[in-house]
C-alpha positions as a Markdown table, in Angstrom:
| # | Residue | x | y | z |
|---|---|---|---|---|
| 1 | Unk | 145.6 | 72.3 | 149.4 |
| 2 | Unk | 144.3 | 74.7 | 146.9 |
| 3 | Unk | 141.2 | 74.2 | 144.3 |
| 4 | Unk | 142.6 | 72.9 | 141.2 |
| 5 | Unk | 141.2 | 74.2 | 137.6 |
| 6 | Unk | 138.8 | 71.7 | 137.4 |
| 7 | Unk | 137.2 | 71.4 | 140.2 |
| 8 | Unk | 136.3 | 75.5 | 139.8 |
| 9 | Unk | 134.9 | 74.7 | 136.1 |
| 10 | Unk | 133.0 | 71.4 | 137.8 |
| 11 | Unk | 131.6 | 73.9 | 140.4 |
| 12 | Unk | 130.4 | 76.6 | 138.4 |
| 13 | Unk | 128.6 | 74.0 | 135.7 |
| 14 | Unk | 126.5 | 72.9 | 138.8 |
| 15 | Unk | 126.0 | 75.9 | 139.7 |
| 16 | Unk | 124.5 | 76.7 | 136.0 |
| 17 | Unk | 122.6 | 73.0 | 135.5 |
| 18 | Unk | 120.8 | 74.1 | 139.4 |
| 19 | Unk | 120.6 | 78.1 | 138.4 |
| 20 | Unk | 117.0 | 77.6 | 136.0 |
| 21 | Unk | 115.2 | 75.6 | 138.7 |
| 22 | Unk | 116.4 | 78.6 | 141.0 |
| 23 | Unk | 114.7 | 80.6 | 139.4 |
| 24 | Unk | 111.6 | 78.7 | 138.6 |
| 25 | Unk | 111.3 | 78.2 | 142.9 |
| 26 | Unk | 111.3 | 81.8 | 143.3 |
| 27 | Unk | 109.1 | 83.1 | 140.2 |
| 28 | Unk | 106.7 | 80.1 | 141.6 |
| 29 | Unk | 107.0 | 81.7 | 145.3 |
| 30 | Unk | 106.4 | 85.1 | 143.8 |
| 31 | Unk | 103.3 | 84.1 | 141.6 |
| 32 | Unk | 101.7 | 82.4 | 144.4 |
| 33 | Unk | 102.2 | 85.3 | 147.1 |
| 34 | Unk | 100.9 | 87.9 | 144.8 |
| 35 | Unk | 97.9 | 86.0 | 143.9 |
| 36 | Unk | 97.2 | 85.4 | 147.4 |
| 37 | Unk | 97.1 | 88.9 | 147.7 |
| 38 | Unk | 95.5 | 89.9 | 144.7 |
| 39 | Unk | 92.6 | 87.3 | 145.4 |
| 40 | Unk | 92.7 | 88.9 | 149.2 |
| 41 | Unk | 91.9 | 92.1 | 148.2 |
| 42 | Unk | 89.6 | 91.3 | 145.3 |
| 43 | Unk | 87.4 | 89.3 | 148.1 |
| 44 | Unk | 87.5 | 92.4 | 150.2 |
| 45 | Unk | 85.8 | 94.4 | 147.8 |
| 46 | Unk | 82.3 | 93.8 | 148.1 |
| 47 | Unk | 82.4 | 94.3 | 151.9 |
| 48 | Unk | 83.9 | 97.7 | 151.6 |
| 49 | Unk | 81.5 | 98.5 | 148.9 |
| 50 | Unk | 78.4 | 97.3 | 151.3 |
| 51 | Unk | 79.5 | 99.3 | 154.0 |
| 52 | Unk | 77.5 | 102.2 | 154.8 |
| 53 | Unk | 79.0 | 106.2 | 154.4 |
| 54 | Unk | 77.9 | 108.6 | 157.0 |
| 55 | Unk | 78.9 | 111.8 | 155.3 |
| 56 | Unk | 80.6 | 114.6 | 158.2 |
| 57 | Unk | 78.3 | 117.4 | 156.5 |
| 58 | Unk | 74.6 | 117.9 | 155.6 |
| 59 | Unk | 75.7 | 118.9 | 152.1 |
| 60 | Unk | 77.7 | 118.1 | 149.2 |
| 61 | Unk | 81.0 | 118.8 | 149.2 |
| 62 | Unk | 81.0 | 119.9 | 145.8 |
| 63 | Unk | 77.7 | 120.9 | 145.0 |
| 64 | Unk | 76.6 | 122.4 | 148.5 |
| 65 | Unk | 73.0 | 120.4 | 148.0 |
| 66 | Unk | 71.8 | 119.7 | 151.4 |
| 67 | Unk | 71.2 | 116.0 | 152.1 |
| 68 | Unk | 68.7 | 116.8 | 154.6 |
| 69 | Unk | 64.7 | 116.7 | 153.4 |
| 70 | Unk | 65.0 | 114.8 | 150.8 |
| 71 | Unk | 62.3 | 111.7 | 150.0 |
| 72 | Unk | 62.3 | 108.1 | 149.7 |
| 73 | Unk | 61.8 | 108.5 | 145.5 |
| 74 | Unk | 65.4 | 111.0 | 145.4 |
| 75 | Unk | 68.3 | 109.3 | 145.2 |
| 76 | Unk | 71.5 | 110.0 | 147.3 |
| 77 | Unk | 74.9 | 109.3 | 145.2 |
| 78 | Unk | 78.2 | 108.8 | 147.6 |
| 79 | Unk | 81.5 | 108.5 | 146.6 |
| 80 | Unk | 84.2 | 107.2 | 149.1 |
């Protein structure tokens, strides 16, 4: 027949005693996935920052310097 009193009450305190370790799994699951991908992209940063940048223009964007005819002692600053 129907669910008696108790049996609702017994049900809902085993739902409370399992509830914390619920929620332990899945702050667990969450830590781990974001420091996967926190240490993914941390590890990917020293390739991008190798990389070489071909600028589309022979000058500056902002300054209008040309890039061109410059020697080995000047220094060439790029920003991604």
């Amino acid at each position: 027949m129907g669910a008696n009193h108790t049996d609702i009450l017994s049900d809902h305190s085993r739902m409370n005693f399992y509830l914390p370790f619920l929620w332990q799994t899945l702050l667990n699951t969450c830590n781990s996935l974001v420091a996967h991908d926190l240490y993914v992209h941390l590890a990917s940063l020293p390739f991008a920052a190798n990389r070489a940048v071909v600028p589309h223009r022979e000058s500056c964007y902002l300054c209008n310097k040309s890039f061109l005819g410059k020697t080995q002692e000047e220094n060439i600053i790029c920003f991604r």
